[in-house]
N, C-alpha and C positions, 0 to 999 in steps of 0.2 A: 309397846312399839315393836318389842320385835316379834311379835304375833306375825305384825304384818311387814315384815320386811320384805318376801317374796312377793308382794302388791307394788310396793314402792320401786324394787328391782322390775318389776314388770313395766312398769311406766318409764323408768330412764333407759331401759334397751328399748322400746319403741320410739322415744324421741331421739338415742343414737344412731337407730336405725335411718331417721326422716338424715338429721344431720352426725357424721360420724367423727366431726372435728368435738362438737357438743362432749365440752367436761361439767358434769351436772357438780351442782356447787347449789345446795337444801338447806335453807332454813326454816323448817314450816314452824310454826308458831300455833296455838290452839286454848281453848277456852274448854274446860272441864266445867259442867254443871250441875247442878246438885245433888241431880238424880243419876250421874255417869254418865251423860251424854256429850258430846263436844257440842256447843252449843253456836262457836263462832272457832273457824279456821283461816288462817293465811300460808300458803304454801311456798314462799319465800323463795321463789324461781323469777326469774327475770321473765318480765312480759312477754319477751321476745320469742317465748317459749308457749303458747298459750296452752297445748297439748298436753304439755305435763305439768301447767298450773292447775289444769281440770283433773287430771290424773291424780293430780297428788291431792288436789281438794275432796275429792269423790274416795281416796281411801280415808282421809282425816274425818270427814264425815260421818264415816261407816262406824269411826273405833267405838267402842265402849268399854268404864274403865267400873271399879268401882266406885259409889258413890261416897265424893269426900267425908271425914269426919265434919259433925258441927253443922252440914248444911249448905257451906260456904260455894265458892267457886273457885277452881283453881287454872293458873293460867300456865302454862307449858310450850317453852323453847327448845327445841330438838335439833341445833346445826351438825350437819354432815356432809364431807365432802366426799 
């Protein structure tokens, strides 16, 4: 995750940029699969936001981690305010 903090920082200044009141409040949530890929993302931004649901799905997308031990799937909570 914090590879890509400067991706996620890039997304919440352009949606504070659209609105400057906008206090970004992230919960993205993500699915790890067997081979290191996130295989299902939720980017835990209010709808109301559609710009940086896309933003922050389009980096959760991108990550790759190592592949779990075992095969398995792992599922992963990230809140940050």
């Amino acid at each position: 995750m914090r590879d890509h903090l400067p991706e996620f920082r890039r997304c919440h200044e352009r949606e504070q940029e659209r609105d400057s009141s906008f206090i970004p409040r992230v919960s993205p949530s993500f699915v790890i699969g067997a081979d290191g890929t996130v295989t299902s993302a939720s980017s835990g931004v209010d709808k109301a936001h559609p710009d940086l649901d896309a933003c922050i799905l389009r980096v959760l997308e991108g990550m790759r981690f190592p592949p779990p031990q075992g095969g398995v799937t792992v599922t992963v909570s990230y809140p940050w305010h």
